[in-house]
PLY file of the C-alpha trace (Angstrom):
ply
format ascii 1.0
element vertex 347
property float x
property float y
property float z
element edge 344
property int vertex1
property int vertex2
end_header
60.60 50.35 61.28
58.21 49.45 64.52
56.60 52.33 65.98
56.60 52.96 69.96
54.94 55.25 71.64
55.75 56.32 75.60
54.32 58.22 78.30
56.45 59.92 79.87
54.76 61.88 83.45
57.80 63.54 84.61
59.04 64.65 81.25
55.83 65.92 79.91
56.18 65.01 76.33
55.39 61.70 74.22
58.28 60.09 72.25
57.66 57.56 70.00
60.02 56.14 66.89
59.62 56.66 63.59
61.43 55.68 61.15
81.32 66.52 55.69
89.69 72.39 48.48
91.98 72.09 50.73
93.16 74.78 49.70
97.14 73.32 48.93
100.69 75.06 48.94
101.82 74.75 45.09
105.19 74.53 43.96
107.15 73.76 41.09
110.82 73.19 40.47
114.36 75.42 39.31
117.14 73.67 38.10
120.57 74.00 40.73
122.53 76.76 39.75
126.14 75.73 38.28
129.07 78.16 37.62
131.75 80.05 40.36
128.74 82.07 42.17
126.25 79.50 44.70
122.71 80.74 43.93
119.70 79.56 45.82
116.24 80.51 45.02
113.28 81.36 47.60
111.14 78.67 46.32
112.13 75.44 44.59
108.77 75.04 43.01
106.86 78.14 41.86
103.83 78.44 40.63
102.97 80.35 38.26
103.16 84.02 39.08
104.81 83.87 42.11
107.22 86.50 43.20
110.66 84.77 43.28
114.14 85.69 44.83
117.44 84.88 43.99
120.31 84.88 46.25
124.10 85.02 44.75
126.74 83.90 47.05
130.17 83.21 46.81
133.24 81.20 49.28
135.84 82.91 46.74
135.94 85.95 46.73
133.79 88.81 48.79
130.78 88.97 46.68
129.34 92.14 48.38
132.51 94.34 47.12
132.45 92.98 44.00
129.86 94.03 40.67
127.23 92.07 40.03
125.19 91.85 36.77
122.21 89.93 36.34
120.54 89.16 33.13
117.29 86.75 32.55
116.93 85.31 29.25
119.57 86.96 27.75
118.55 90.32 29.11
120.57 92.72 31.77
117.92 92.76 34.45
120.38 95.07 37.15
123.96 95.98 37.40
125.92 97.42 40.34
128.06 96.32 43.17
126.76 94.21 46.34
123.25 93.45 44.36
123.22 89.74 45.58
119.49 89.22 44.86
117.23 89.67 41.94
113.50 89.24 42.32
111.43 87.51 39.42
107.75 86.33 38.58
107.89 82.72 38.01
106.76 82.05 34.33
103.35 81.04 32.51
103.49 76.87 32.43
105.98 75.59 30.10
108.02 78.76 29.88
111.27 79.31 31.33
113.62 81.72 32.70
117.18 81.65 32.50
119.09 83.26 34.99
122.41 84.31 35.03
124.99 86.28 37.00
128.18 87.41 36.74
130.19 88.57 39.42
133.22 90.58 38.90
135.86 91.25 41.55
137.83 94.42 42.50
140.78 92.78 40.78
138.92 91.80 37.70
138.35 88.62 38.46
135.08 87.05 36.75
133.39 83.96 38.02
129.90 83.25 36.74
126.23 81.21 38.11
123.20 80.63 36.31
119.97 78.66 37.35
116.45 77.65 35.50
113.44 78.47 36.70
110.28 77.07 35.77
106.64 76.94 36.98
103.65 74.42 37.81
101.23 73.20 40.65
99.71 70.60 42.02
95.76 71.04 43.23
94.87 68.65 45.91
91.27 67.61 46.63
89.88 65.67 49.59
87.40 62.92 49.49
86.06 61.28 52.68
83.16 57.67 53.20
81.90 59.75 56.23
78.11 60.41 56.15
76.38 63.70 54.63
72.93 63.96 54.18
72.30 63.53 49.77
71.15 67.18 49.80
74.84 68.76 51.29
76.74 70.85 49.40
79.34 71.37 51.28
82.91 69.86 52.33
82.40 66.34 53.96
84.26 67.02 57.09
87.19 64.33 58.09
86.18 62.56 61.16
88.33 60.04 63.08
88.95 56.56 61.65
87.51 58.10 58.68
89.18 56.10 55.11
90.32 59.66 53.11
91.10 60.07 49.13
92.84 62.40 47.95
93.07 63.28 44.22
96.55 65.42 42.99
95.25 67.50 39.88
98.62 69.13 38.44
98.93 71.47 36.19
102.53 71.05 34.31
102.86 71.64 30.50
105.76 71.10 27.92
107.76 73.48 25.69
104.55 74.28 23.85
102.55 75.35 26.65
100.63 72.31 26.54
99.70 70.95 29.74
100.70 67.07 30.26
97.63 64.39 30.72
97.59 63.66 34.57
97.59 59.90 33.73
100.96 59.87 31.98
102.68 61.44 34.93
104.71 60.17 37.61
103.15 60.92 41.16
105.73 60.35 44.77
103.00 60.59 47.36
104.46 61.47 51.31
103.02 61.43 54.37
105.18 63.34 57.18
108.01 63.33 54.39
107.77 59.24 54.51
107.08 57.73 51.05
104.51 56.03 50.49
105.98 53.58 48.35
103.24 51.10 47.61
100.86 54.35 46.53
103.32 56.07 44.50
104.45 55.43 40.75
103.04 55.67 37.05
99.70 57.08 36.93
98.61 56.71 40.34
96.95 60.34 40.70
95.21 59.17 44.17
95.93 58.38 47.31
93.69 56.59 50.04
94.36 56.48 53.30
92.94 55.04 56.44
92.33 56.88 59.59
94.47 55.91 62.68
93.38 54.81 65.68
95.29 57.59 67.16
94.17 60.47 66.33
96.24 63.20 65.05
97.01 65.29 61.96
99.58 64.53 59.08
101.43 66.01 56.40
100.50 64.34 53.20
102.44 65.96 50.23
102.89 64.70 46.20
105.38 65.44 43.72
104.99 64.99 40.34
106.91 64.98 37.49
106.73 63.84 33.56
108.39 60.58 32.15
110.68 63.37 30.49
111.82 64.54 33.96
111.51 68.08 32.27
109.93 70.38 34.87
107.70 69.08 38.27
105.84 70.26 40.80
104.46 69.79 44.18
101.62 70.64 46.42
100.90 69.33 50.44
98.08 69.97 52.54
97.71 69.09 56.34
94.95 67.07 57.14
93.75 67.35 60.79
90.86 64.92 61.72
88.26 65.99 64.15
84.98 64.80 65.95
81.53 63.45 64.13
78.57 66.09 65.28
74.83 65.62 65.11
72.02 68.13 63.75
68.57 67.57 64.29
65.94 69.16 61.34
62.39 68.96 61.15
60.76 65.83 59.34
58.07 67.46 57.41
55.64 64.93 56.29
54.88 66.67 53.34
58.06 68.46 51.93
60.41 65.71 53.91
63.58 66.50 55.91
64.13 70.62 56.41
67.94 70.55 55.91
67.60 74.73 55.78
66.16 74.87 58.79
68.82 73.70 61.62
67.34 72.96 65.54
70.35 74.48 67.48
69.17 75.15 70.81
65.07 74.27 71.38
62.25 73.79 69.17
58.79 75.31 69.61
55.86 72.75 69.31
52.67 74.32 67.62
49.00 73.92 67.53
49.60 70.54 65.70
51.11 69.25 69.11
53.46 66.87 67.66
56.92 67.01 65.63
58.87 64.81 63.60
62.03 65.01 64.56
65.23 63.69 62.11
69.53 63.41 63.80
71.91 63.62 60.98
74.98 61.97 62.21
77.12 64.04 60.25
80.85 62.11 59.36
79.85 58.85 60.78
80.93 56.00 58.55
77.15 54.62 57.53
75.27 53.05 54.80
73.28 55.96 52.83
69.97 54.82 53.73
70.67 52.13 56.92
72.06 52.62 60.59
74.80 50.86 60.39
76.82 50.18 63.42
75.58 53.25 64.85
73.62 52.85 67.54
71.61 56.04 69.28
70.70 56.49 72.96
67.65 58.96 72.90
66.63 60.52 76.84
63.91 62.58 77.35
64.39 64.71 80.73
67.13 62.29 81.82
65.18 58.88 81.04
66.74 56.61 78.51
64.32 54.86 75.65
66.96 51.80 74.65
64.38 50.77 72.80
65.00 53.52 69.84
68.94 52.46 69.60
68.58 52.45 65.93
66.59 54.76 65.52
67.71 57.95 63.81
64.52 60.33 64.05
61.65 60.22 67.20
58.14 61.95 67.07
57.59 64.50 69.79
54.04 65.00 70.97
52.96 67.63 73.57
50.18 66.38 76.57
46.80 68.09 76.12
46.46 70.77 77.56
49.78 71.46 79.48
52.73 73.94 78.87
56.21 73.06 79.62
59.62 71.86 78.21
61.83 69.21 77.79
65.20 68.32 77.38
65.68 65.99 74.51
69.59 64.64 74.66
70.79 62.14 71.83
73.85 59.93 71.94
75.58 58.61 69.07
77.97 55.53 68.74
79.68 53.68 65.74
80.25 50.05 67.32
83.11 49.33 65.60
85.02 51.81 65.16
85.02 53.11 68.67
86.31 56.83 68.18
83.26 57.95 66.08
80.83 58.96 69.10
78.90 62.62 69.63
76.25 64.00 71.86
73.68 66.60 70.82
70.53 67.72 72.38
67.79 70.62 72.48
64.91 71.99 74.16
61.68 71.19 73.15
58.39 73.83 74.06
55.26 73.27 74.21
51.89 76.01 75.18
48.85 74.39 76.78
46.80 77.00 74.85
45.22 75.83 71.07
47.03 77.86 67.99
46.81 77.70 64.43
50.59 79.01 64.42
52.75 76.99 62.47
55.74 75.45 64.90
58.92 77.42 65.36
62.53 77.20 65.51
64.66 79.07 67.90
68.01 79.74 67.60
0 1
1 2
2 3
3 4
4 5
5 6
6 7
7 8
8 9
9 10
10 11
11 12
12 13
13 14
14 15
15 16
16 17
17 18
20 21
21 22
22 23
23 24
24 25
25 26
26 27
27 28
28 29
29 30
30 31
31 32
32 33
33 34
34 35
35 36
36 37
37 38
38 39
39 40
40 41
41 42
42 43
43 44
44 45
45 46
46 47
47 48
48 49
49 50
50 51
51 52
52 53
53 54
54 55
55 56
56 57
57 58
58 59
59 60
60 61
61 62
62 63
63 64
64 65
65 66
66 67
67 68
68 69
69 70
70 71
71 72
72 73
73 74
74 75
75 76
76 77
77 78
78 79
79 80
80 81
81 82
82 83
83 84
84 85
85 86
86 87
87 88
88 89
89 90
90 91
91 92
92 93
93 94
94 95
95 96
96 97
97 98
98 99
99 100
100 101
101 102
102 103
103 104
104 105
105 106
106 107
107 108
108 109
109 110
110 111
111 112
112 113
113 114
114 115
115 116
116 117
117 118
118 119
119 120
120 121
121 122
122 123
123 124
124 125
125 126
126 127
127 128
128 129
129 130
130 131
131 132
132 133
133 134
134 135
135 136
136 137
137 138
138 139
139 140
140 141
141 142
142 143
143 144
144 145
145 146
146 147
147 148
148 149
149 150
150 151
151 152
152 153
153 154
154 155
155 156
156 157
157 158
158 159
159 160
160 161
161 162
162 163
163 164
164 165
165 166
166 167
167 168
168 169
169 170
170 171
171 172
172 173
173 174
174 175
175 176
176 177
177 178
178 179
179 180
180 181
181 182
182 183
183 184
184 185
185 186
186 187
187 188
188 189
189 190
190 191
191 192
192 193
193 194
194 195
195 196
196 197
197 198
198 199
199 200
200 201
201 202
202 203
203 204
204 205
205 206
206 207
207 208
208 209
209 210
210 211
211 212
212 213
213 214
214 215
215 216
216 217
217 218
218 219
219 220
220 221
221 222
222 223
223 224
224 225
225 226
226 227
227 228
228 229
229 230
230 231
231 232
232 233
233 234
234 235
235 236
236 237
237 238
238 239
239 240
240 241
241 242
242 243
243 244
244 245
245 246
246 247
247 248
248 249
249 250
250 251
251 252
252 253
253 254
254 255
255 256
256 257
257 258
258 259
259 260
260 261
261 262
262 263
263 264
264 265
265 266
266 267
267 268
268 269
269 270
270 271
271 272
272 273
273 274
274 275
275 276
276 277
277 278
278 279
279 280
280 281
281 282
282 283
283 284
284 285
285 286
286 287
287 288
288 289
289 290
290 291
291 292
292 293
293 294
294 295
295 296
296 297
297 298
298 299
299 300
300 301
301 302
302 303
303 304
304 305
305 306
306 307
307 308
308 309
309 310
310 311
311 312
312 313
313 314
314 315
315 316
316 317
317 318
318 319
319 320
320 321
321 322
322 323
323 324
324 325
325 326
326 327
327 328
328 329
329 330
330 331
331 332
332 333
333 334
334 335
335 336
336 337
337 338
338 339
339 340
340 341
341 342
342 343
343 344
344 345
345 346
């Protein structure tokens, strides 16, 4: 890349070019209870673990006179009258629980309503093509008209306790409780999909469920995108790009009187190692240098023998895809007085 350098009198500083788990709801499914007595359970899906109740009800006869006996899996859990619910912990995957009640009436009437209640999840992970710098470790944030995967990882087992391969599952993907149709089916344990050009957050969800149709479970996760950002770091020439040392507010230039300076356009879509469509509008003190518009890093040098500060402001744009855009910007210092001291960053 062509190297420029500037004088700038009113700003008092050269610049010349150089060179983002969600953490999911998890659920998995009861079977509908059957029998005289209605019961509905506090979550359709458990995971495993989870603290469950059961609710008896009854258009018959008045359920909250009457005795009511619960057993699970063949077990009397509690007996008395009015006890309409019964709390349980979901089971370990591939186990069951069988509930059943029995309701009997002040005139001996007996009616009857059992349910099955099993257990599973569904771990979702995000995946997104903005930019991160090779070195970051963590969570690639989701920045308009960003493309996004997202990977189900369930964990359902059979009889056995034996967990069921992913890729022999069935997967119904949602987004805001639409199905995604073409995206869903057989084996299809990903999703990808594209950002809007409105911006706004969605509901994507997944349920899956074996070929057997024994047992399924479901997970969804709210995916809100937001703005790209820029960081600036120092460009060491020796060590290379400082990505533990963060310029958030101004930058002290030391005896060496000049500073490489490197923007990270952080969830821009970008080639790894290449601009792009980007294009970046550096000012120094107010005055635009159109000349650096692809350039992601500038060299600061300090006048000899003058003190002072700048502001450095930097623009960023993706051409095409018009919503990716961000402004960041610092304060660079600068002592007319020689010092071995090493520069400095202030926070």
């Amino acid at each position: 890349m062509n190297r420029h350098f500037l004088s700038i009198v009113s700003a008092g500083v050269l610049l010349a070019s150089c060179s983002f788990l969600l953490a999911p709801c998890s659920h998995a499914q009861s079977v509908p209870s059957s029998g005289g007595v209605t019961l509905s359970v506090s979550s359709e899906n458990p995971a495993p673990g989870q603290q469950i109740t059961i609710t008896a009800a009854s258009y018959s006869a008045s359920i909250d006179s009457s005795k009511i006996t619960w057993s699970v899996n063949g077990k009397v859990a509690q007996s008395g009258n009015g006890l309409t619910t019964l709390t349980v912990t979901a089971p370990a995957l591939g186990k069951k629980l069988n509930i059943k009640v029995t309701m009997v009436t002040n005139n001996g009437q007996t009616t009857t309503g059992s349910t099955v209640i099993g257990s599973g999840s569904v771990d979702l992970v995000t995946e997104t093509d903005g930019y991160v710098p090779p070195s970051f470790r963590g969570k690639a944030p989701v920045v308009y008209q960003n493309s996004v995967t997202v990977v189900a990882v369930p964990h359902i087992a059979n009889s056995d306790g034996v967990e069921y391969d992913p890729k022999t599952l069935i997967y119904q993907w949602s987004k805001n409780n639409q199905i995604l149709g073409d995206q869903s089916g057989y084996g299809k344990q990903s999703i990808m999909l594209v950002g809007d050009i409105v911006p706004r957050a969605y509901d994507l969800s997944v349920n899956v469920t074996p070929r057997t149709g024994s047992g399924q479970a479901e997970s969804m996760i709210t995916i809100t995108p937001q703005s790209p950002s820029i960081t600036f770091y120092i460009n060491d020439p020796l060590y290379g790009p400082l990505f533990n040392l963060a310029i958030n507010s101004s930058y002290r230039i030391g005896s060496q009187r000049e500073a490489n300076i490197l923007a990270i356009p952080y969830g821009f879509n970008k080639p790894a190692n290449k601009s792009g469509d980007l294009s970046f509008s550096w000012l120094i003190n107010n005055v635009a240098h159109p000349e650096l518009t692809t350039n992601d890093s500038v060299i600061l040098r300090a006048p000899v023998g003058t003190a002072g500060a700048s502001n450095i402001t930097l623009s960023i744009a993706n051409n095409k895809q018009i919503l990716q855009s961000a402004n960041s910007g610092f304060t660079a210092m600068f002592t007319a007085a020689s010092s071995n001291a090493a520069p400095s960053i202030t926070n």
